[in-house]
C-alpha angles and dihedrals in degrees: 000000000000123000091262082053096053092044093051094054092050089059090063094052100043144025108251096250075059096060121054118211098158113132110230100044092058083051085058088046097057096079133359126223101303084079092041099131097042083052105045085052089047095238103117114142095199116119112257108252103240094233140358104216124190107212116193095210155026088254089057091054089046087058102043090046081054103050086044100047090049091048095048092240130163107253117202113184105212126185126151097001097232100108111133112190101068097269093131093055125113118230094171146081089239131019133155116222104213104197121193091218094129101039101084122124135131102233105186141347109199111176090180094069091025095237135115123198126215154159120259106248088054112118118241091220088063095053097044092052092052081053094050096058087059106043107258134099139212091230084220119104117144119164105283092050092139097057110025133103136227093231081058106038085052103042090053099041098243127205128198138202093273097047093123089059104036097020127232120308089269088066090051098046106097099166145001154194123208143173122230133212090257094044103261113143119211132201133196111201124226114263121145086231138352143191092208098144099268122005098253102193086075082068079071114030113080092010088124087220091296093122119022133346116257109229101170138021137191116204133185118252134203135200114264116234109169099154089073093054117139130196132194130183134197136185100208126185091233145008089245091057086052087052085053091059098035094052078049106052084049101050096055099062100264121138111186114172099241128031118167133150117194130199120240088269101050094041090060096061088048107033103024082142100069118357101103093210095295136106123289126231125181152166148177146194145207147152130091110349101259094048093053094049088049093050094043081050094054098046089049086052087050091051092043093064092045092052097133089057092045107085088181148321125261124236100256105219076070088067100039087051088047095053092046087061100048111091118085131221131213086257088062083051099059096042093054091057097046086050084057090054102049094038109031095221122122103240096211142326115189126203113204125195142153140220148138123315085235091056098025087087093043091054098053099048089048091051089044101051091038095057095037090054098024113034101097085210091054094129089060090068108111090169141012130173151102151237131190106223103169121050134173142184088275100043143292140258130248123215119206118217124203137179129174144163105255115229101179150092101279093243097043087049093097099043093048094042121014109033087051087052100041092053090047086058089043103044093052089045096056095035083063105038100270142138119247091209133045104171121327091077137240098270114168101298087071109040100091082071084049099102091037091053096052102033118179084358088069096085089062090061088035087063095043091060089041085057112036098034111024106157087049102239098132104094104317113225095026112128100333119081113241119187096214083062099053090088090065087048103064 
């Protein structure tokens, strides 16, 4: 089929508010923020999608996978707009954007059961916001709360700044509709646990819209108690010391809401107020009364054993004021790419990975001293750093941050800076056991690592893709290494 083809089609399927040509917007739509830089200065490469369209219901998506999967067409899920691994870019001639823009209802909130049911395209910061009049919480906050949406948060296994209390978006998930390639739509039904042979939402969670569109989506809820919040702030001589306190705090039983340690570098662009060029360490804690004051007590006790790293601890009203500033707007968007613009200098990529406590040290200081000897634009780098934000009994994970003056051509930006650094960080993490990716997904900027990451695993997502979407409509590039991509990846 041609692009007039396509569109005509579309038109029988759907009203025109209901299918997006302009220009400009399918320019947008060609690649997400990992790209930022190359699209702010109008020099992306990627091929233009031939149409956005905004279907209202499950039915809608049915009859446009369908289309799409007869026709041979490049399907990208699309719901929220934050992904930042690439996973919202086109590779091919002709590809449909399906947005989850209308659907956006909030089906049900049910506090008996603690659950709450709704579309896809629905904002988690309406719906916590519905949660909050009445006294409950998602539990689920990352970074682009404002503006993210729960078909994205769940596709691309999100996680938020109170994932060691309330868990990643996976532990939150109870039930599920989808959409797959041929049109079947699938629902899993709400239990609070099953023994139903394997746990089938994971087919769709995380799935990064490589096998089936996620409609609707039913999430735990808890109740909200924010007048028992308790902060707690350290100056620490290193960021393994910081990974001492915070394994200690977790073994023992302990789950604070937040629990981060930053290096010397990161902690200058946070906590330039009172970090006194050291590493950052900090906490806190919420729930019923009793359950905060046993958990502050735990992490003092932490901090206690681990005296001779600790240089000194932090007023707490400076980390309470901190986290109420951390989230970003579209409008800070939108600020951090015209500051791109105007100062050519990448404002910050972050590479996020997981691993053992007993290797999580290892890895930073590997990633670290490699960039630092290794990385030819190594006198670019206005900042380079870290912080572990999401621990677990097991062990936590550690994002690096980077920033650096570009001194490039735009489009030759990623492949000069980020992809180097990015392999460095990759490289180090799976050496050692690691994951490569904690939780902002593989996309298509980490897919060739895919078969490295998984091993001998690999065959089992190999098979899912061979089954659900055979003839490989569903957002070509995403998760799986294809070698007619490889060209938008260097």
């Amino acid at each position: 089929m041609n692009k007039e083809q396509i569109l005509n089609a579309l038109g029988t399927m759907l009203t025109a508010e209901q299918i997006n040509t302009d220009a400009e917007d399918l320019y947008d739509a060609s690649a997400d923020r990992y790209k930022k830089y190359a699209k702010a200065k109008k020099v992306l490469d990627n091929p233009i999608p031939t149409a956005i369209v905004y279907p209202k219901s499950a039915e809608e998506v049915k009859e446009l996978l369908t289309f799409c999967n007869e026709n041979r067409i490049n399907v990208i899920p699309r719901s929220g707009k934050t992904a930042t691994e690439g996973g919202l870019e086109n590779w091919k001639e002709f590809a449909i954007v399906i947005d989850g823009k209308n659907l956006n209802k909030i089906i049900n909130i049910d506090p008996y059961n603690m659950q709450a049911t709704v579309q896809s395209g629905v904002a988690l910061q309406d719906l916590e916001d519905e949660l909050r009049k009445i006294g409950y919480t998602t539990g689920h906050s990352p970074q682009s709360k404002p503006v993210a949406q729960y078909g994205g948060l769940v596709s691309t296994r999100s996680i938020g700044q109170f994932s060691t209390l309330y868990g990643g978006i996976e532990d939150m998930v109870v039930g599920l509709e989808c959409v797959f390639p041929d049109g079947h739509i699938c629902r899993i039904k709400n239990v609070p646990r099953r023994a139903g042979g394997p746990d089938i939402r994971h087919i769709a969670i995380g799935n990064e819209g490589t096998l089936c569109y996620i409609t609707e989506v039913t999430i735990k809820i808890f109740k909200y108690f924010p007048e028992n919040n308790l902060f707690y702030g350290y100056l620490v001589n290193d960021v393994a010391t910081g990974i001492k306190v915070l394994r200690e705090v977790f073994i023992n039983g302990y789950r604070p809401s937040v629990a981060r340690v930053y290096s010397e570098e990161d902690a200058r662009q946070h906590f330039y107020h009172f970090h006194e060029g050291k590493c950052v360490l900090i906490f806190m804690a919420e729930g019923p009364k009793p359950i905060a004051d046993a958990c502050g007590e735990g992490i003092e006790e932490a901090v206690e054993k681990f005296s001779d790293g600790i240089i000194k601890k932090v007023d707490s009203s400076l980390i309470e004021d901190w986290f109420n500033h951390l989230n970003w707007s579209q409008k800070d968007i939108d600020d951090e790419v015209q500051e791109m613009i105007n100062n050519d200098r990448h404002s910050g990529y972050t590479t996020e990975i997981s691993a053992s406590w007993e290797v999580i040290p290892q890895i930073y200081e590997n990633v670290i001293n490699r960039i630092r000897t290794e990385f030819r634009q190594a006198d670019d780098l206005v900042m380079l750093g870290g912080h572990s934000s999401h621990s677990y009994l097991n062990g936590t994970n550690m994002y690096f941050v980077y920033q650096y003056n570009i001194n490039c051509e735009p489009e030759d930006e990623f492949r000069m800076y980020h992809h180097p650094l990015q392999t460095i960080i990759v490289e180090e993490t799976l050496k050692l056991g690691g994951s490569m990716c904690h939780h902002h997904g593989i996309g298509k900027y980490r897919n060739e690592w895919t078969k490295e990451e998984h091993g001998s695993a690999f065959y089992m997502l190999e098979k899912l893709k061979e089954t659900f979407d055979p003839n490989g409509i569903m957002n070509f590039g995403n998760i799986f290494y294809q070698e007619e991509g490889a060209k938008f990846q260097k």
